[in-house]
Every structure is written in structure tokens, then in C-alpha cells.
N, C-alpha and C positions, 0 to 999 in steps of 0.2 A: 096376754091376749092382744095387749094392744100393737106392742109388736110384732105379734105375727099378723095380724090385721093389717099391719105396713107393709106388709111384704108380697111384691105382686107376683113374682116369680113360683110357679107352685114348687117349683125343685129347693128352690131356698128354702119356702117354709118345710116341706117335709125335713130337709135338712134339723132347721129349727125345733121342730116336732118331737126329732127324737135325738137331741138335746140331752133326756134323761139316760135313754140308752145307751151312750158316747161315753156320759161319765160314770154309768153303771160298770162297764167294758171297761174304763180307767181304772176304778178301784181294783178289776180284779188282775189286773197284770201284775205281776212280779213287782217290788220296790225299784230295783236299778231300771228296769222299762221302763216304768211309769216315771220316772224322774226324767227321762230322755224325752219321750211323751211332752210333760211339762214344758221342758225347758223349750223344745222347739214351737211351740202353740205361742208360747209366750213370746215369744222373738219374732213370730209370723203376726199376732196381733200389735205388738209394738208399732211393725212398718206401717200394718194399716191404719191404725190410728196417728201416727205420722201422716201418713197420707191426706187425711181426712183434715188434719190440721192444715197441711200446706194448701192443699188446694180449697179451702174452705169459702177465699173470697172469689175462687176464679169462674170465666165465664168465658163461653165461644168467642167473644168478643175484644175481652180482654186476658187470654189464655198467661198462666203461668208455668214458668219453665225452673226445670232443676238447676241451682245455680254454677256445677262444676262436677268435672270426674267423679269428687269423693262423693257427691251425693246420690249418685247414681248409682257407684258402686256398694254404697251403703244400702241403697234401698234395695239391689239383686240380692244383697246378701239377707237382708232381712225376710222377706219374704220366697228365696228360695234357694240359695246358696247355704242357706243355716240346714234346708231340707235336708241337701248331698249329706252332709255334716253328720245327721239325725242317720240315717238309713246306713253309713256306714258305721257308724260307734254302735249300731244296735248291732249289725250284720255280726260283728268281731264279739257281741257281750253276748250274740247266742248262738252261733256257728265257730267262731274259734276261726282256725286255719281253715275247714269248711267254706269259710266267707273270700278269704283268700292268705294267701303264705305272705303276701307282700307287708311292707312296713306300715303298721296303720294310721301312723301322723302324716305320710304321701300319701294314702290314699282317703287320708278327709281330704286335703291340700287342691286335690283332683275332686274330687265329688263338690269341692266349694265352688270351685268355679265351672264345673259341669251345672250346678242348679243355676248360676248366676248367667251360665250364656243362654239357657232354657228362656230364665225370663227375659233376657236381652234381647231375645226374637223376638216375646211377645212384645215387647216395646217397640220395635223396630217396625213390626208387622204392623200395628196398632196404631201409630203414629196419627195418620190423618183420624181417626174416630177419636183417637183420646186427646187429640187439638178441638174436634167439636165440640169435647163438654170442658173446656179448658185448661186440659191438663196437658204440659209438657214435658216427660222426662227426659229429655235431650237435653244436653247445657246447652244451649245457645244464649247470645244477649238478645234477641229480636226474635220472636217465635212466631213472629208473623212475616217475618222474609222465609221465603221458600228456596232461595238456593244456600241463604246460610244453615235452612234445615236439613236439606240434601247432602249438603257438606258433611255435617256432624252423623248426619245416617250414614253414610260410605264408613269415614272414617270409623264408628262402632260396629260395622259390621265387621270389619279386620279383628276387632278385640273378641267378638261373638266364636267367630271360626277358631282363635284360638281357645277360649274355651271349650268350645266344643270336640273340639281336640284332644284335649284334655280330659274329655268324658268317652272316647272311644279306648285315651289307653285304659281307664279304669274300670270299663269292661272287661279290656285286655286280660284284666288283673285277678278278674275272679275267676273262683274255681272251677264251678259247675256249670255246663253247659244254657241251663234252668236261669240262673242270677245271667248270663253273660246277656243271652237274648232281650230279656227283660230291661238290663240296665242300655243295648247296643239301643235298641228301637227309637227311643226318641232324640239320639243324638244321630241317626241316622235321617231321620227328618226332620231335623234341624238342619242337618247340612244341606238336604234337598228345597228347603224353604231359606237360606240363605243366598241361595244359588240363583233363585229366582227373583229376590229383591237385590242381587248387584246392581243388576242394568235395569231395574223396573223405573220408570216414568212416577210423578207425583200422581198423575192418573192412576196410575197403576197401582200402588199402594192403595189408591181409595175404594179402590171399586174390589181389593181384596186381593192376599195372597196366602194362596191354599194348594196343597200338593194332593194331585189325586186319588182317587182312594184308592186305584186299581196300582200305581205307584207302590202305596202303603203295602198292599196285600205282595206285592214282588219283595219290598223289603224286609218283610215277617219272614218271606221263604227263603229269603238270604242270610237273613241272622238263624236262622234256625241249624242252615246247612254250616255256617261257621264262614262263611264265603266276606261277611262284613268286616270284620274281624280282619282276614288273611290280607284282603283287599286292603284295608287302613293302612296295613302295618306293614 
């Protein structure tokens, strides 16, 4: 109780709430699911508690930065490049060739770094708000110079697009119309929320970068028609 009593977010708590429900649903999956289940939860609270540890002394004032590539690339994987990882080993352990014909060591390979350019935007996006509460995932050595953070922004956004890239062939890859749209959509606005923090201003990033929603609803009607897809490739 005391926990949830910490929790101001009413979404979180209900989250919290039904807690018992999550693991009730756990128990009754299959063994090979539930072990997939497992192992990615576990690998997604690792990063956060990671997290929690690195930035634990930081402050707006004195912000902390991740100190190179690997750590970054560590923490996309951890919290959502393990996802790709999870959703396609499951795709293969309960649709078979259903899920897709293609080889399925490429397409975790592709789904690892489809989850990892996901969160890569949100980093990217995120930047000025998660410098407020003093967190940096950008490697920079000075996280308080602004063009050496613009710098490391441009440049990860090149590495972002190829992931994402990445995530449009592995749509490519699956079978059924159903899985393609599903998997196409948020690498589709991905790309459209990439496109918009190329040339974006440090203003710009702060005050927010968000793709319309009448945008969004044009792109559901293009991946549906298969047009996303034809168009990539």
C-alpha cells in the first residue's frame, strides 16, 4: 500500500493494482511463452534499474551523460531492442512460417535494432526534458555545451534511420497483411518524427516534436492499402 500511495500517476497505479492479474495471465501461458515472457521483463527491468543507479546522484544542474556508444547502445537494447527480440521468437514459437518464411536469426537481427531505433527517437525527441531532470543519454563529455549536444543529436539520428530501416524490411518480411501493418506503423512514424528533428532548432526540440495526428490516420490508410511497404522498398 505504501507503494502505491507513492504513486501519483493514476495510470501507473492501476498498472500496479492489477499486478495480481499480470502474474495470474503468467502462470497460465504455455511453459516455452512464459519463459520468453520472463526473460524479456527481466532484461527490461535490469536497464531500469540500471538507470535508476546511473542517474541517481544527477540533477538539472549538474546533468549526467552516458559515457560512450556502447552505453547507449546497451541501454536501447535493454529496454527495447530485447522487445524486437521477444515478439519475434514468440511470432516463430506460435505461427511457424505463418509469422514469416524468412530466416529467423535475421529477423530477431532486424527486430533488435528496429526496438533500438524506437527508443532512439525517444531519446532524441526527449533530449531537452530528460536534460531537465538530469539525465543524459547522449555521450557527450560536456552536457551542458549545446552545440556539442546538437552535434551527437545529428549524428545519432543517421544511426536512428538506419534502424529504422531496418524495421520497415522486417515488416517486409512477414506474412500476413494483419502482422505487416501492425509491425509497418510505428516505423513509419518514426521516420516522419525523424524528419522533423533533422533541421529542428534546440527550441525546437524543447517546445516538442510530434507528428500530427491527421498525418498518423493518412499513414494507418497506407499501410493498410500495402502502399508503405511498395513505397520503402
Amino acid at each position: 500500500m505504501q507503494v502505491l500511495n507513492a504513486v501519483a500517476d493514476p495510470r501507473e497505479r492501476r498498472l500496479l493494482e492489477a499486478v495480481g492479474d499480470c502474474l495470474a495471465g503468467l502462470r497460465g501461458l504455455p511453459v516455452a511463452e512464459a519463459a520468453l515472457v520472463r526473460e524479456v521483463v527481466a532484461t527490461i527491468i535490469g536497464g531500469q534499474r540500471l538507470d535508476l543507479q546511473r542517474f541517481a546522484s544527477a540533477g538539472a544542474l549538474v546533468p549526467l551523460a552516458l559515457k560512450d556508444d556502447a552505453e547507449l547502445e546497451d541501454y536501447a537494447w535493454r529496454v527495447a531492442g530485447c522487445v524486437g527480440e521477444f515478439w519475434t521468437k514468440l511470432g516463430y514459437l506460435t505461427m511457424g512460417e505463418r509469422f514469416s518464411s524468412s530466416d529467423e536469426n535475421e529477423m530477431i537481427r532486424l527486430g533488435v535494432h528496429y526496438g533500438k531505433g524506437l527508443q532512439l527517437i525517444n531519446i532524441l525527441r526527449d533530449l531537452p526534458a530528460d536534460l531537465a531532470q538530469g539525465r543524459c543519454y547522449l555521450p557527450v563529455a560536456d552536457s551542458l555545451n549545446r552545440d556539442e549536444l546538437m552535434a551527437c543529436h545529428r549524428r545519432w539520428i543517421e544511426r536512428a534511420e538506419q534502424w529504422i530501416g531496418d524495421g520497415f524490411r522486417y515488416a517486409s518480411m512477414l506474412t500476413t497483411r494483419r502482422l505487416q501493418v501492425a509491425s509497418v506503423m510505428p516505423a513509419m512514424i518514426a521516420r516522419e518524427t525523424l524528419g522533423l528533428m533533422k533541421n529542428a532548432s534546440w527550441d525546437a526540440l524543447k517546445a516538442g516534436v510530434k507528428v500530427p495526428r491527421i498525418k498518423v490516420y493518412a499513414m494507418l490508410v497506407s499501410a493498410f492499402c500495402g502502399r508503405a511497404l511498395r513505397d520503402k522498398n
